[in-house]
N, CA, C and O atoms as a GROMACS GRO file, in nm:
protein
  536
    1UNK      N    1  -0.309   1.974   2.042
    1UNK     CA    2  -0.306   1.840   2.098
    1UNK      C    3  -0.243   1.841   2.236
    1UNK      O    4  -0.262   1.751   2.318
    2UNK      N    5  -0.171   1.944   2.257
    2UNK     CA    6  -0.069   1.986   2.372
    2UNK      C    7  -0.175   2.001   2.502
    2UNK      O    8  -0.165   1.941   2.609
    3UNK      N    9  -0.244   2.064   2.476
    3UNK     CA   10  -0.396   2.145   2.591
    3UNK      C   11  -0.492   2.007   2.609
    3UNK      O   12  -0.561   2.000   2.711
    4UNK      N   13  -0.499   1.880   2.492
    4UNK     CA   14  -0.633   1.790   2.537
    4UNK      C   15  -0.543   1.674   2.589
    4UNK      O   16  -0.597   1.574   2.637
    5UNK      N   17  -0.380   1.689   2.579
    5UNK     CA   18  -0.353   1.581   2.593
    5UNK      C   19  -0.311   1.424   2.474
    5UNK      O   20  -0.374   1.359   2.390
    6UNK      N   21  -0.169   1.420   2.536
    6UNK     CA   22  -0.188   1.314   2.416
    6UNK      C   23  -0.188   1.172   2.468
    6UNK      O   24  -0.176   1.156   2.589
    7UNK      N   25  -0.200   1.064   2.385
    7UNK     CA   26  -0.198   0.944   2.435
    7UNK      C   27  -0.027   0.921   2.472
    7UNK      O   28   0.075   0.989   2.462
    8UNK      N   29  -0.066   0.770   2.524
    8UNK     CA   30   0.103   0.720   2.567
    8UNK      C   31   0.161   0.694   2.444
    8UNK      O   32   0.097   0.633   2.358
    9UNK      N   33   0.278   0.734   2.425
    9UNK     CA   34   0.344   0.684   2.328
    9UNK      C   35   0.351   0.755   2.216
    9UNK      O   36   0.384   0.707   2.107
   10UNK      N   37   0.312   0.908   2.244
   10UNK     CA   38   0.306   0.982   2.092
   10UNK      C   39   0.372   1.111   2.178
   10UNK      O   40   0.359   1.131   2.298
   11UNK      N   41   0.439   1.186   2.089
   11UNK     CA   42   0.525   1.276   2.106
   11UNK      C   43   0.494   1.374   2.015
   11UNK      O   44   0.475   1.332   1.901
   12UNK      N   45   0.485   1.492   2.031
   12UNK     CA   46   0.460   1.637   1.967
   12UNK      C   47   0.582   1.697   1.999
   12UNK      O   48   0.653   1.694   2.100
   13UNK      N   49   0.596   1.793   1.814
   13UNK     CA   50   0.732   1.903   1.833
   13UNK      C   51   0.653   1.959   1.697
   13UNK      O   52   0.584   1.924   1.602
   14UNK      N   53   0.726   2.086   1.770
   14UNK     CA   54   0.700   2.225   1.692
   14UNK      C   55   0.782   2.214   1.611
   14UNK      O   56   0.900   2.205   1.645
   15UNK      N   57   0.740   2.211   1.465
   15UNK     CA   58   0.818   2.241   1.362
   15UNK      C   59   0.859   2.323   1.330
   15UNK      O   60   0.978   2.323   1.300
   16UNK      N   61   0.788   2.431   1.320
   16UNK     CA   62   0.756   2.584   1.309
   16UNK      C   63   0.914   2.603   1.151
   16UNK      O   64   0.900   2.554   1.039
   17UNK      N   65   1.009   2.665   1.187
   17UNK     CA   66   1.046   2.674   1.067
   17UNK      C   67   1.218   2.595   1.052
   17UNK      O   68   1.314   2.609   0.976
   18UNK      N   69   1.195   2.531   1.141
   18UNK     CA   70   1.298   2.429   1.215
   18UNK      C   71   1.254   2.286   1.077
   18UNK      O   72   1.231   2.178   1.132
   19UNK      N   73   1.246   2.284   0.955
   19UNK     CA   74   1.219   2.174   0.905
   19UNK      C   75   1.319   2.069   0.909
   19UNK      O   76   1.274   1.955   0.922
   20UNK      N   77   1.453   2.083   0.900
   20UNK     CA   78   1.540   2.026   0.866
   20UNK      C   79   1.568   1.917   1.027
   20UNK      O   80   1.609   1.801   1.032
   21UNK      N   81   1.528   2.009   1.140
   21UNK     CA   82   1.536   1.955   1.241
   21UNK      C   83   1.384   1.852   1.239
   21UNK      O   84   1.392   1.751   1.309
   22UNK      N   85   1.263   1.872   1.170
   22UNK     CA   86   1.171   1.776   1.204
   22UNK      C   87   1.227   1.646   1.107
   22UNK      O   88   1.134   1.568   1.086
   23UNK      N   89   1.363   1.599   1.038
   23UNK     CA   90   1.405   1.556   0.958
   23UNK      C   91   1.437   1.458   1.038
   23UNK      O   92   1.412   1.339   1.020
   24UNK      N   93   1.521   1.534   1.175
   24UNK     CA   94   1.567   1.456   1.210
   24UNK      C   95   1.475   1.385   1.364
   24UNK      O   96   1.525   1.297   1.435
   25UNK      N   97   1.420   1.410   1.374
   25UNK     CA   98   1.307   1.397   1.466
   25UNK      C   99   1.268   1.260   1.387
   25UNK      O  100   1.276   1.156   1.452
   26UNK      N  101   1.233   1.254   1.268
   26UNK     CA  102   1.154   1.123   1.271
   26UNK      C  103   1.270   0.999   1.265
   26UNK      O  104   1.219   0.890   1.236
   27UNK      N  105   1.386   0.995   1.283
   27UNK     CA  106   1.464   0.868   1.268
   27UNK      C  107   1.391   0.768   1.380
   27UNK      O  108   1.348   0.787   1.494
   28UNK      N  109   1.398   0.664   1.300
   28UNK     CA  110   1.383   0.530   1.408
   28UNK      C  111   1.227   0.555   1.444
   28UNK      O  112   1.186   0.477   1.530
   29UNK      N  113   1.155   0.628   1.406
   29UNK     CA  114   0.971   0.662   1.438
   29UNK      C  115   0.934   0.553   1.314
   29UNK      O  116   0.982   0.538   1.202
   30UNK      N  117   0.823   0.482   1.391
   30UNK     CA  118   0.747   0.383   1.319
   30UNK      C  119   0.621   0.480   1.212
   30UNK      O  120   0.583   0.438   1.103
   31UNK      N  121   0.573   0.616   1.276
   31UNK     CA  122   0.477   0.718   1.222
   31UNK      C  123   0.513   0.806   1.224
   31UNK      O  124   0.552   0.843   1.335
   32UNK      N  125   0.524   0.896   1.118
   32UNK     CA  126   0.500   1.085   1.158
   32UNK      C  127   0.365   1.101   1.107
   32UNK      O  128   0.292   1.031   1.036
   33UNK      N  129   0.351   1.228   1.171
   33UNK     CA  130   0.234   1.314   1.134
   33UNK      C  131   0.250   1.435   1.123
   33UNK      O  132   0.254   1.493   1.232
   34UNK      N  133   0.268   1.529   0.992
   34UNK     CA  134   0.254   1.651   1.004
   34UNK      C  135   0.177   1.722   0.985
   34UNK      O  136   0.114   1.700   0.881
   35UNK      N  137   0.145   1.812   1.044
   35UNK     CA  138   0.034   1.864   1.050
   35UNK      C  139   0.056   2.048   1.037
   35UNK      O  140   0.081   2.097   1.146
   36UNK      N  141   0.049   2.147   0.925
   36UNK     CA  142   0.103   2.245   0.851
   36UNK      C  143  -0.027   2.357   0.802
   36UNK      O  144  -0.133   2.301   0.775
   37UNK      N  145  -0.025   2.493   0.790
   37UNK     CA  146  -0.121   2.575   0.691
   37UNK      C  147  -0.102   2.517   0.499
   37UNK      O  148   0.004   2.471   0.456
   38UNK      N  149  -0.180   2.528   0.446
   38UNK     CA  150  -0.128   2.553   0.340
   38UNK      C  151  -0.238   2.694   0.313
   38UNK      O  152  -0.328   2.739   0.384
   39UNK      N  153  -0.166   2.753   0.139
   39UNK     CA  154  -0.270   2.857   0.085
   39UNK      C  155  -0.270   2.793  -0.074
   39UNK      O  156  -0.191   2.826  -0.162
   40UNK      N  157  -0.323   2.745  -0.080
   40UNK     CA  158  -0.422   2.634  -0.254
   40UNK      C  159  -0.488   2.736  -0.295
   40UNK      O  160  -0.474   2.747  -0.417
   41UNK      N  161  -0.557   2.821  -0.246
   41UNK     CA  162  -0.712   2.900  -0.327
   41UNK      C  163  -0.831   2.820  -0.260
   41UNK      O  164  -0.932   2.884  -0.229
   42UNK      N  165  -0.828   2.730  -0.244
   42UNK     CA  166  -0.915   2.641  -0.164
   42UNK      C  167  -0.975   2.704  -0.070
   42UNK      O  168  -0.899   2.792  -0.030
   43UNK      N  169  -1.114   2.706   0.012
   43UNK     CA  170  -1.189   2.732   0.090
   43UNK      C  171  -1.130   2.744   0.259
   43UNK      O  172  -1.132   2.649   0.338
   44UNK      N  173  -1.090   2.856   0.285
   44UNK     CA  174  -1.089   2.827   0.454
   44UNK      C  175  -1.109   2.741   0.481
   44UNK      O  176  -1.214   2.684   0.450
   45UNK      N  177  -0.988   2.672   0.575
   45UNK     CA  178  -1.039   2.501   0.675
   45UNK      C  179  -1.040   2.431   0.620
   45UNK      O  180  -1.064   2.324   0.676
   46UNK      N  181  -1.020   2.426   0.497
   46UNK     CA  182  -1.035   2.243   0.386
   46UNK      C  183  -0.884   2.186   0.425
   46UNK      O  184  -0.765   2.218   0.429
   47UNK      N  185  -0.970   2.083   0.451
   47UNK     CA  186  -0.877   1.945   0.526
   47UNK      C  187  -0.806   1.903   0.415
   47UNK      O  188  -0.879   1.880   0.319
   48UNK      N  189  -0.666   1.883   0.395
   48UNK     CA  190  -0.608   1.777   0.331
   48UNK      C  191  -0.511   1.687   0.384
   48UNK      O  192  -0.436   1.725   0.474
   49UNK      N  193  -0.505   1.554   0.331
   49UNK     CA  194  -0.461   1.459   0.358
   49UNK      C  195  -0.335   1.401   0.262
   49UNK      O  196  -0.368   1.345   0.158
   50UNK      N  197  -0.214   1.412   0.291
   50UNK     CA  198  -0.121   1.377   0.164
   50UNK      C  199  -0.031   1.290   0.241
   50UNK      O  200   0.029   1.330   0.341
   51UNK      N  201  -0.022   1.156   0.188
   51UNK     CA  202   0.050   1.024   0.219
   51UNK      C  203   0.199   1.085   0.213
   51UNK      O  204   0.230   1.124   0.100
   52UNK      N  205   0.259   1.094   0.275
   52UNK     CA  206   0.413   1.107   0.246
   52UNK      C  207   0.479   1.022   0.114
   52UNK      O  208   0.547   1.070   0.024
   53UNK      N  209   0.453   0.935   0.124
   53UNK     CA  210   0.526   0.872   0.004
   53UNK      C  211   0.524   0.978  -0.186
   53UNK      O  212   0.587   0.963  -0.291
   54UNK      N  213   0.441   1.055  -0.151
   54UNK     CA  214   0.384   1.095  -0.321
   54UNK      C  215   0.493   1.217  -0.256
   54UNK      O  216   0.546   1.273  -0.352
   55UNK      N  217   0.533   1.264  -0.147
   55UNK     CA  218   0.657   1.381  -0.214
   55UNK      C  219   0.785   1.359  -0.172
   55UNK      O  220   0.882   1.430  -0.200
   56UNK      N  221   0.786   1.223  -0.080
   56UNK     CA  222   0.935   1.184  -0.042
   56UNK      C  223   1.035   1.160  -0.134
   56UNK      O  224   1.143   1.113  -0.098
   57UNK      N  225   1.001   1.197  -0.286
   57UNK     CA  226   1.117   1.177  -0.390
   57UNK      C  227   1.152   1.278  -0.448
   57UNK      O  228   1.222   1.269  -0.548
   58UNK      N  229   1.106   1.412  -0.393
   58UNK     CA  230   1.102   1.506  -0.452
   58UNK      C  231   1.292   1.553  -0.482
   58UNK      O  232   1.386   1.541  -0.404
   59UNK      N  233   1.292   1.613  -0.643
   59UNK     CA  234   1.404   1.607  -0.684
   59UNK      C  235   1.474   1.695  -0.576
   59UNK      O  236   1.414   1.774  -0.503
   60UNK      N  237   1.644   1.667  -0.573
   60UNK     CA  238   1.756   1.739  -0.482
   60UNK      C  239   1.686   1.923  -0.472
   60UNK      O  240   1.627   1.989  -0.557
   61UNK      N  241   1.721   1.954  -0.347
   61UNK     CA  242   1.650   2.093  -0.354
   61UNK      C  243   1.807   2.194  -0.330
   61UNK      O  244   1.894   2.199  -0.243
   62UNK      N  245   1.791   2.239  -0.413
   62UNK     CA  246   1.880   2.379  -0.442
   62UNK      C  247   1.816   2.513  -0.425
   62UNK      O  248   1.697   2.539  -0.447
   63UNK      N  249   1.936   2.621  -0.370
   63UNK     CA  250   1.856   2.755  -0.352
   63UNK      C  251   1.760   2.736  -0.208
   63UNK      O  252   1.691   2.834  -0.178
   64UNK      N  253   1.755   2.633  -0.131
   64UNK     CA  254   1.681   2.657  -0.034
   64UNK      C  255   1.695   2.700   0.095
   64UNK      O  256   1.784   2.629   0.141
   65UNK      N  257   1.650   2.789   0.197
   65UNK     CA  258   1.684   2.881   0.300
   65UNK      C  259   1.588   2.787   0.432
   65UNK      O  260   1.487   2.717   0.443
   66UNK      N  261   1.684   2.836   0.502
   66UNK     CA  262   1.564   2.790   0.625
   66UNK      C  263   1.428   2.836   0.624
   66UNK      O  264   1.338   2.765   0.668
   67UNK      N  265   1.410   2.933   0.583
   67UNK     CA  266   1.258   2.950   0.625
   67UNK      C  267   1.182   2.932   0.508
   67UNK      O  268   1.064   2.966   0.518
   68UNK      N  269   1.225   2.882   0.382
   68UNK     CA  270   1.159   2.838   0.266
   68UNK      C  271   1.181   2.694   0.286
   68UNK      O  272   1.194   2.647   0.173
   69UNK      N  273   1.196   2.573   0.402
   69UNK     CA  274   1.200   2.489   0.384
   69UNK      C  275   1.044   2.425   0.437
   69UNK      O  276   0.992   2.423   0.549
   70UNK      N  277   1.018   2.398   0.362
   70UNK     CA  278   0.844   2.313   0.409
   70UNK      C  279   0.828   2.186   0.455
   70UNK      O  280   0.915   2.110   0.498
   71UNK      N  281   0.725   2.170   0.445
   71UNK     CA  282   0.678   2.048   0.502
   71UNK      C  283   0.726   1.933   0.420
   71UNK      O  284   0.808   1.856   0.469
   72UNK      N  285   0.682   1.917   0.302
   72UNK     CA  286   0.712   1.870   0.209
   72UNK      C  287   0.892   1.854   0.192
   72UNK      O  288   0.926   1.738   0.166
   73UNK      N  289   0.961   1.916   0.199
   73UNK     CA  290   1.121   1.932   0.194
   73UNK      C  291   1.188   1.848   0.298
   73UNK      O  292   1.287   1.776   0.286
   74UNK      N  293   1.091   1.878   0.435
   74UNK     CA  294   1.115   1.786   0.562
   74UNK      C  295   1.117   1.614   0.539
   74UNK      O  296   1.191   1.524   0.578
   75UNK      N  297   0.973   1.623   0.441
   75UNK     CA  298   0.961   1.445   0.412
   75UNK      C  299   1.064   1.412   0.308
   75UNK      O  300   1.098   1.294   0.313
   76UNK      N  301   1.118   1.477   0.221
   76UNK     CA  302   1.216   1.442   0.113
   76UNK      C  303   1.350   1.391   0.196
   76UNK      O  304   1.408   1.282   0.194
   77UNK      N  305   1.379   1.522   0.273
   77UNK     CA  306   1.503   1.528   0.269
   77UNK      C  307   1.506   1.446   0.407
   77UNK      O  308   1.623   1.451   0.443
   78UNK      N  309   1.425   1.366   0.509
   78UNK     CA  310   1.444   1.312   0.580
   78UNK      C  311   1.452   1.162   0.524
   78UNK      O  312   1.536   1.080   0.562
   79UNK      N  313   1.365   1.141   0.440
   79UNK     CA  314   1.398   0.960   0.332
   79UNK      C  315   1.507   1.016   0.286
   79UNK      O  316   1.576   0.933   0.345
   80UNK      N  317   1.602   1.094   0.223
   80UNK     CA  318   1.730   1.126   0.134
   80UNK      C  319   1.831   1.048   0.298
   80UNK      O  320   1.912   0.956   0.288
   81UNK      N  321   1.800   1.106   0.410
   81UNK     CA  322   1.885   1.145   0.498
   81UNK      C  323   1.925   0.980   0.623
   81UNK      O  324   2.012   0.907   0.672
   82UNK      N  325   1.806   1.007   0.615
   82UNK     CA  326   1.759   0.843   0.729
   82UNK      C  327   1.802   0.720   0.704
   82UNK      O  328   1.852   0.647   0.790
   83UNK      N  329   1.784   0.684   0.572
   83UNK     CA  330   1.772   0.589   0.467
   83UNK      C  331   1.700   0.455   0.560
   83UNK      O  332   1.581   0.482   0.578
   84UNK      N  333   1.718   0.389   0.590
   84UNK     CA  334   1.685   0.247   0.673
   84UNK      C  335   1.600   0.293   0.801
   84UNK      O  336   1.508   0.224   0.844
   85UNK      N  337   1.645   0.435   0.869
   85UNK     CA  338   1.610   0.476   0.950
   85UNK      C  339   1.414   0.536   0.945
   85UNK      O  340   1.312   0.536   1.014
   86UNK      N  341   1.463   0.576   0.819
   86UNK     CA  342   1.292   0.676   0.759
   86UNK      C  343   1.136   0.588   0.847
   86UNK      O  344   1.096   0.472   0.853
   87UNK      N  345   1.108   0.666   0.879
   87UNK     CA  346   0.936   0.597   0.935
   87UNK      C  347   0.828   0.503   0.800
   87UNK      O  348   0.792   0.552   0.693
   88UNK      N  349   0.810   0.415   0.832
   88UNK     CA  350   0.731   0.319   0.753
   88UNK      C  351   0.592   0.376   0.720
   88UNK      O  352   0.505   0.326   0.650
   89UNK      N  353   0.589   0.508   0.795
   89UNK     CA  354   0.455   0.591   0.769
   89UNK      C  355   0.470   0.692   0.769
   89UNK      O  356   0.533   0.719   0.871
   90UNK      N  357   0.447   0.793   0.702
   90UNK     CA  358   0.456   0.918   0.705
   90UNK      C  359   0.303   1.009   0.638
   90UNK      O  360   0.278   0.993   0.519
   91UNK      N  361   0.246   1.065   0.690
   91UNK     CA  362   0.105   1.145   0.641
   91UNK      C  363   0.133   1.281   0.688
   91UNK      O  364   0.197   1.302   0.791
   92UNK      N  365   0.077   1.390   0.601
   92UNK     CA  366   0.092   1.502   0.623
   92UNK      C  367  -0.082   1.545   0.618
   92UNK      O  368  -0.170   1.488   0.554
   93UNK      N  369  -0.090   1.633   0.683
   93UNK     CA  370  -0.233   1.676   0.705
   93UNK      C  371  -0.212   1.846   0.676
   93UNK      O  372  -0.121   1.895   0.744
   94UNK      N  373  -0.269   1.919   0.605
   94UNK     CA  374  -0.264   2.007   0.532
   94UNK      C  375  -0.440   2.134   0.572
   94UNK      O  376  -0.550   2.087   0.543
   95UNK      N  377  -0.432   2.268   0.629
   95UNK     CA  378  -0.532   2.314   0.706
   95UNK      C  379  -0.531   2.458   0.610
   95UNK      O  380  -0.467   2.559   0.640
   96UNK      N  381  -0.626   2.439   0.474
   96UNK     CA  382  -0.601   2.550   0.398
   96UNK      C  383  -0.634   2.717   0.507
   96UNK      O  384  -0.733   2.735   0.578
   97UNK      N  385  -0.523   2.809   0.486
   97UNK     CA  386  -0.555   2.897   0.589
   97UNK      C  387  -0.641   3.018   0.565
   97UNK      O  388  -0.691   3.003   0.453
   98UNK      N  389  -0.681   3.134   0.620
   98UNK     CA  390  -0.799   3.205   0.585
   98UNK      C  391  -0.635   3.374   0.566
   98UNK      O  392  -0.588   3.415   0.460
   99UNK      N  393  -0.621   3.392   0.622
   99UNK     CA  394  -0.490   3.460   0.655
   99UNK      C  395  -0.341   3.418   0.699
   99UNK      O  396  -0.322   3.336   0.789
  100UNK      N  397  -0.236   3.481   0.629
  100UNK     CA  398  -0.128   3.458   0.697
  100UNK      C  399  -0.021   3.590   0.757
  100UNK      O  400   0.100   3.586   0.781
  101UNK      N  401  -0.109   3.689   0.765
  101UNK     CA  402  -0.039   3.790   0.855
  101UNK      C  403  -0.025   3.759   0.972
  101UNK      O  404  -0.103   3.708   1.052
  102UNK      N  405   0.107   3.802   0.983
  102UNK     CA  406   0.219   3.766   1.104
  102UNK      C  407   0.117   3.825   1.247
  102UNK      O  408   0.057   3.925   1.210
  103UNK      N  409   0.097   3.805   1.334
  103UNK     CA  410   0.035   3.794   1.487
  103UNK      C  411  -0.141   3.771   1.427
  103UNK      O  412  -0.196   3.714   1.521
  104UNK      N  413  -0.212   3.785   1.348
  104UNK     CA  414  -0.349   3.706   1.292
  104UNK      C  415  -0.357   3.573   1.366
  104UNK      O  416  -0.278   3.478   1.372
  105UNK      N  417  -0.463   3.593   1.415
  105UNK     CA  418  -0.540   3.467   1.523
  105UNK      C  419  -0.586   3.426   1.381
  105UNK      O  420  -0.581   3.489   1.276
  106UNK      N  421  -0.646   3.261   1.418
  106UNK     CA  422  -0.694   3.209   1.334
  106UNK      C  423  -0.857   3.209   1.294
  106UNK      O  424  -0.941   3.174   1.377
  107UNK      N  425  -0.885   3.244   1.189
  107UNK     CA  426  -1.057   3.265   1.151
  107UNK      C  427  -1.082   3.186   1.210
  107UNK      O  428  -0.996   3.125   1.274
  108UNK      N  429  -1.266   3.141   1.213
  108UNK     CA  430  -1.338   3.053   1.250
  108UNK      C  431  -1.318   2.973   1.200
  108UNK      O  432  -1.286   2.874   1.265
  109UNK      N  433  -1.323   2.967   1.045
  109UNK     CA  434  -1.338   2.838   0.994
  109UNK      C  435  -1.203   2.727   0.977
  109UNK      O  436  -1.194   2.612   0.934
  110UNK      N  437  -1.127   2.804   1.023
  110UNK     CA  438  -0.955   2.742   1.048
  110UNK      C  439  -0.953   2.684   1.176
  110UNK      O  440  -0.905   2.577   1.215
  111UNK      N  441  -1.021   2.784   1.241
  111UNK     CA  442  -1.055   2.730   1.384
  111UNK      C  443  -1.085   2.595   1.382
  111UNK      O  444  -1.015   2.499   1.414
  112UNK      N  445  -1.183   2.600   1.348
  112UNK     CA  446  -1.307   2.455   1.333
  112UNK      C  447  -1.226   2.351   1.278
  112UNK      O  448  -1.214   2.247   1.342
  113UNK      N  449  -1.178   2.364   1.183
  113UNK     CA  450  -1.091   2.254   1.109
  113UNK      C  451  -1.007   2.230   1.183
  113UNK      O  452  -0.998   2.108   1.186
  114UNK      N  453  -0.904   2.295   1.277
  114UNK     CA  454  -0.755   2.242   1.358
  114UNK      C  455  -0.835   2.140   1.515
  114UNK      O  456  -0.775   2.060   1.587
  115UNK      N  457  -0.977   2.182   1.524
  115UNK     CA  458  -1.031   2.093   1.617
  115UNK      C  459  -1.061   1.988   1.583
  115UNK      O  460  -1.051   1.884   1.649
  116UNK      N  461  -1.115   2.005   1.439
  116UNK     CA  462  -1.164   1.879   1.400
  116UNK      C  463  -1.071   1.773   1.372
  116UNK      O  464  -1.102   1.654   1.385
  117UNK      N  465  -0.929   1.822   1.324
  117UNK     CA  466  -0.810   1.746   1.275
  117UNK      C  467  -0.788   1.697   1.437
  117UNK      O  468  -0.729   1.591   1.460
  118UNK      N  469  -0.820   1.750   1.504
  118UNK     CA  470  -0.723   1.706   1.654
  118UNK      C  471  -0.862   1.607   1.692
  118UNK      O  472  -0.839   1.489   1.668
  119UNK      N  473  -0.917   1.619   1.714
  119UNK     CA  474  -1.054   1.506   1.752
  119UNK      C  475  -1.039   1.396   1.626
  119UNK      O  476  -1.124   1.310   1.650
  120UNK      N  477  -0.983   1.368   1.528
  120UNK     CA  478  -0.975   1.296   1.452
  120UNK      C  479  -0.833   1.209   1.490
  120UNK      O  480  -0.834   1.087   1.505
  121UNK      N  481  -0.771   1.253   1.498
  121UNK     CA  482  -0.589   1.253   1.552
  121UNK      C  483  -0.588   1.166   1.688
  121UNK      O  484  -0.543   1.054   1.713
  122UNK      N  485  -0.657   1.264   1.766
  122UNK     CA  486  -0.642   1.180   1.897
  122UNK      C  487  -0.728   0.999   1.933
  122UNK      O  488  -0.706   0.910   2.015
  123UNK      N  489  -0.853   1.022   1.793
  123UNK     CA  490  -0.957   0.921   1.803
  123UNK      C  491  -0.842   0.812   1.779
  123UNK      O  492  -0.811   0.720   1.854
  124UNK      N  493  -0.789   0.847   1.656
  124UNK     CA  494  -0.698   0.730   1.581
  124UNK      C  495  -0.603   0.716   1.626
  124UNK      O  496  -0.569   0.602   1.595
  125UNK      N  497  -0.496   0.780   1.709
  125UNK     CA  498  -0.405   0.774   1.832
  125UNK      C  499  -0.428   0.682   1.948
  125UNK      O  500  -0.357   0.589   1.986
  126UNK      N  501  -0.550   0.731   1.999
  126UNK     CA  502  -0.623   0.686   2.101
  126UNK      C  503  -0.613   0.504   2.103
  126UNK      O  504  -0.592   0.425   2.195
  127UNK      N  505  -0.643   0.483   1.935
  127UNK     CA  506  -0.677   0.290   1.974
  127UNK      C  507  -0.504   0.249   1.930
  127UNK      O  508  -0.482   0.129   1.951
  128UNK      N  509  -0.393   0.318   1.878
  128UNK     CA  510  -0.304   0.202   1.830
  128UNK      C  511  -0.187   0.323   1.891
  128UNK      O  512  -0.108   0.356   1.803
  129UNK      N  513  -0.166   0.389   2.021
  129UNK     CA  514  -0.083   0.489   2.055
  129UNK      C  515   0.066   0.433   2.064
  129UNK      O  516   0.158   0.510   2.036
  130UNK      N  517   0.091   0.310   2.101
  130UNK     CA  518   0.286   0.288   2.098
  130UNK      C  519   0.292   0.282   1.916
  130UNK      O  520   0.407   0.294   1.875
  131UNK      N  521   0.201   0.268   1.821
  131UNK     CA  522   0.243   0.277   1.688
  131UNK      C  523   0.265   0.415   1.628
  131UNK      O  524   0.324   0.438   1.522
  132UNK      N  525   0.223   0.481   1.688
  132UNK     CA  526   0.218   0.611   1.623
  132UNK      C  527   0.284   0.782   1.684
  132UNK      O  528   0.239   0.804   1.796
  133UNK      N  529   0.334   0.844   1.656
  133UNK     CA  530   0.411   0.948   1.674
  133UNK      C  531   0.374   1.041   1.601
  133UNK      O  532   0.351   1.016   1.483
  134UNK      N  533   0.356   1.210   1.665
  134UNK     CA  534   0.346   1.334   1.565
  134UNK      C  535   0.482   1.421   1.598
  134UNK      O  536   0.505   1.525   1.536
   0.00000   0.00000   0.00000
C-alpha cells in the first residue's frame, strides 16, 4: 500500500513481530486493519476476512514470547489494554501463504492475492479515508 500510495487519513505500520506494539498503535483509531500470512492447509492466496470482535476475547495468554505473539493476540490484548480507548472496528484480513522460509519471495498466487487485497483496501479507503486507519 506503501508503493500505490495511501489515501488522506490512513496510516500504515509494520507489525512484523512487534505485536504488542500494534496494540498500542490502535488507541483512540476509529479502524484497524490487519493485514497477516496465515498457513490453514488452505489453497495458496485464499483471502480471509475475520471481524475482530470473534477473537478480541480470547482467554488471558500465558507462556507467550514476542515472536509467538500474533495477530490475533494483538486484537485481544489491545481490547484487554485500551478499554474505552479500543477502535469501534477492527478486521483482520488473513493471505493463506504458499511458503514460509525465511528470505522466500512470495509465489504467484500470494502474489496475486496481496494485490488484490490492496486494490480492494485502497477502493474502500478511497470513499470514507478520515474513517479508517491500517
Amino acid at each position: 500500500m506503501w508503493d500505490r500510495g495511501l489515501p488522506e487519513g490512513v496510516r500504515c505500520a509494520d507489525g512484523g513481530t512487534g505485536g504488542m506494539d500494534v496494540a498500542f498503535q490502535m488507541r483512540g483509531v476509529e479502524h484497524v486493519i490487519l493485514v497477516d500470512a496465515c498457513s490453514s492447509g488452505s489453497e495458496p492466496g485464499t483471502l480471509f476476512e475475520v471481524p475482530g470482535r470473534e477473537v478480541e476475547q480470547l482467554p488471558p495468554l500465558t507462556g507467550i514470547n514476542m515472536h509467538a505473539f500474533r495477530w490475533d493476540h494483538a486484537i485481544a490484548f489491545g481490547r484487554w489494554l485500551l478499554k474505552d480507548e479500543y477502535p469501534a472496528n477492527v478486521t483482520a484480513y488473513l493471505i493463506e501463504g504458499e511458503t514460509f522460509e525465511i528470505g522466500e519471495g512470495l509465489s504467484p498466487a500470494v502474489d496475486r492475492a496481496v494485490d488484490q487485497l490492496v486494490d480492494r483496501l485502497l477502493e474502500r479507503l478511497g470513499t470514507r479515508p478520515a474513517e479508517m486507519h491500517s
